[in-house]
N, C-alpha and C positions, 0 to 999 in steps of 0.2 A: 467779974463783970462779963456781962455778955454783948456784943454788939453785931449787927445788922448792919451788913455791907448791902446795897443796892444799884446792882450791875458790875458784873462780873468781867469786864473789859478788863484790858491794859489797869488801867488805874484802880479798878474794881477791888482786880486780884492782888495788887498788889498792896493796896491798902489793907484786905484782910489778911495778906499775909504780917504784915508788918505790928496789927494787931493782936494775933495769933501766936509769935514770936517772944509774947509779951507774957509773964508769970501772973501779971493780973487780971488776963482775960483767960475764961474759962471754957466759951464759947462763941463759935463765929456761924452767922449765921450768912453763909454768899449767896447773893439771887438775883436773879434775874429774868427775861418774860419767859425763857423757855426752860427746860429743866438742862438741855443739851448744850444751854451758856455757863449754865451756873457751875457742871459738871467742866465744862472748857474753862473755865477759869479756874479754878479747884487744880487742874490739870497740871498749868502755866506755872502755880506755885507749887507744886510738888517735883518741875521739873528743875525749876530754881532752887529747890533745896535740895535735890538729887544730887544738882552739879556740886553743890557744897559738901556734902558727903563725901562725892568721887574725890577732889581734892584736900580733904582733909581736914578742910575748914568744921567741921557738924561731924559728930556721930550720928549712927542709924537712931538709936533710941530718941534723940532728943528731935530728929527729921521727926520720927513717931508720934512723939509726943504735940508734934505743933501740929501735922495734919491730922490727928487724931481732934480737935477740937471743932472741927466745918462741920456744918451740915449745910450741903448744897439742894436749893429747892424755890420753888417760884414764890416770892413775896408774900404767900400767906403762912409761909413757915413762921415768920420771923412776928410771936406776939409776944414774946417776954424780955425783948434786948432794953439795955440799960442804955445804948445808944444806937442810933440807928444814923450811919453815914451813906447820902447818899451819892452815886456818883453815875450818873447815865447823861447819854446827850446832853450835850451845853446846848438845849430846846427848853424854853424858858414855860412853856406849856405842860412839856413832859415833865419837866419837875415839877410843877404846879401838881398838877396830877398825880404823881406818885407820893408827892407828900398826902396830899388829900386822900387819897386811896389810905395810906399807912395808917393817918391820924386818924379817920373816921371807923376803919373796918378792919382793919387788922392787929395794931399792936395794943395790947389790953393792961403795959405798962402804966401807971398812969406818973409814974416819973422819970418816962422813959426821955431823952435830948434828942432831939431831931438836927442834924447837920447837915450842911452841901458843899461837896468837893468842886463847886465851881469853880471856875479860875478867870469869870468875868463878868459874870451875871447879879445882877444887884439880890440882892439875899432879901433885902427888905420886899420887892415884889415877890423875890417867890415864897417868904412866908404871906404875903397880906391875904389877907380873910381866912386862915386857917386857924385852924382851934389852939394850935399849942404853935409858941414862936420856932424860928429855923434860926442856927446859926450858919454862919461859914467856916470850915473846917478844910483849907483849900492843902493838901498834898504836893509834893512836887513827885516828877517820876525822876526813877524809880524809887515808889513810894517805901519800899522796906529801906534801902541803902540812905536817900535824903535824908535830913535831920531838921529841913524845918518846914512847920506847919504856919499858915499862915491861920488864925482865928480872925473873924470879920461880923459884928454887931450889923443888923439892920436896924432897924430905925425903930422899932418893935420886940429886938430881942432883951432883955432881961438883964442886968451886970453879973447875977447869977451863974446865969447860963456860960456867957463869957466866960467867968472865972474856973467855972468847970472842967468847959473842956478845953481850956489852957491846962486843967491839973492833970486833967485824961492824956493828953499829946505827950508830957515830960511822965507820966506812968509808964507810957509804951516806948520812951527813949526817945521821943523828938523834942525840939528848940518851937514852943511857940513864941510867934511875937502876932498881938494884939494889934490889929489896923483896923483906921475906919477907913466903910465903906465909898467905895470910889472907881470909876472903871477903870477896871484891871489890876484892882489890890496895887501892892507895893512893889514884889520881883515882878511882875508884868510889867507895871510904869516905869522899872529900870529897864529890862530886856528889850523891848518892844523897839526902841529908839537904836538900840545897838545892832540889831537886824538888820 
């Protein structure tokens, strides 16, 4: 499997690590608008599996073998991911746009899954009027260590697609649980009140 992180932040990086980590992904595609993000996120997980090395937790070979699958480069890298998770600004515009950008002009996939690491944004706007539906594929940080994914149907995505990439989350060793859409998913509407 190949998949296509988008934005290379905190949750970015750590998302493609935690997919990269994984025997069934082959390649990870990290990006972002500038090449000096994508390479800084690239970075952030090589130092987090550095420190696992130093203590003993990971050998060098197997650190090799997970950063050895990235290519870091600005969002026209990325035209043959099997999925493409994106995760930039909780800017309901910006995502609008970057899916639109991916869908029309970039990935040549044509079974490729489009996902959003949002963690509050209704998933059905930001797929509406787009060619191919979006699901919610929300992470918690830190995304490699958490074990569960939160999957989120808009009101447009597919049971398909849902069922997928609930298969995709327990491939790479995460708990999805299936929510419908609602402000602030599920651990939001618990947490949010405990604050």
């Amino acid at each position: 499997m190949k998949v296509a992180v988008i934005g290379a932040g905190t949750m970015g990086s750590g998302i493609a690590q935690a997919f990269a980590q994984s025997d069934a992904v082959e390649k990870v595609y990290l990006c972002d608008i500038k090449q000096e993000f994508a390479d800084g996120g690239f970075n952030k997980v090589k130092k987090q599996l550095d420190k696992r090395v130093a203590k003993g937790k990971m050998d060098q070979a197997a650190e090799d073998k997970i950063l050895g699958k990235f290519q870091m480069g600005l969002s026209d890298i990325a035209v043959d991911p099997d999925l493409v998770v994106e995760a930039v600004l909780e800017k309901m515009d910006l995502k609008k746009d970057t899916f639109r950008n991916l869908q029309e002009n970039i990935v040549k996939n044509p079974d490729c899954i489009f996902a959003s690491n949002t963690s509050s944004l209704s998933v059905t706007e930001i797929g509406a009027g787009l060619p191919k539906p979006v699901v919610g594929m929300h992470f918690f940080n830190p995304a490699p260590v958490m074990k569960l994914v939160e999957v989120i149907a808009g009101a447009n995505t597919p049971k398909e697609v849902v069922a997928k990439v609930s298969e995709i989350a327990t491939t790479i060793g995460k708990t999805p649980v299936q929510v419908n859409e609602a402000a602030g998913f599920v651990v939001n509407r618990i947490l949010v009140p405990m604050i």
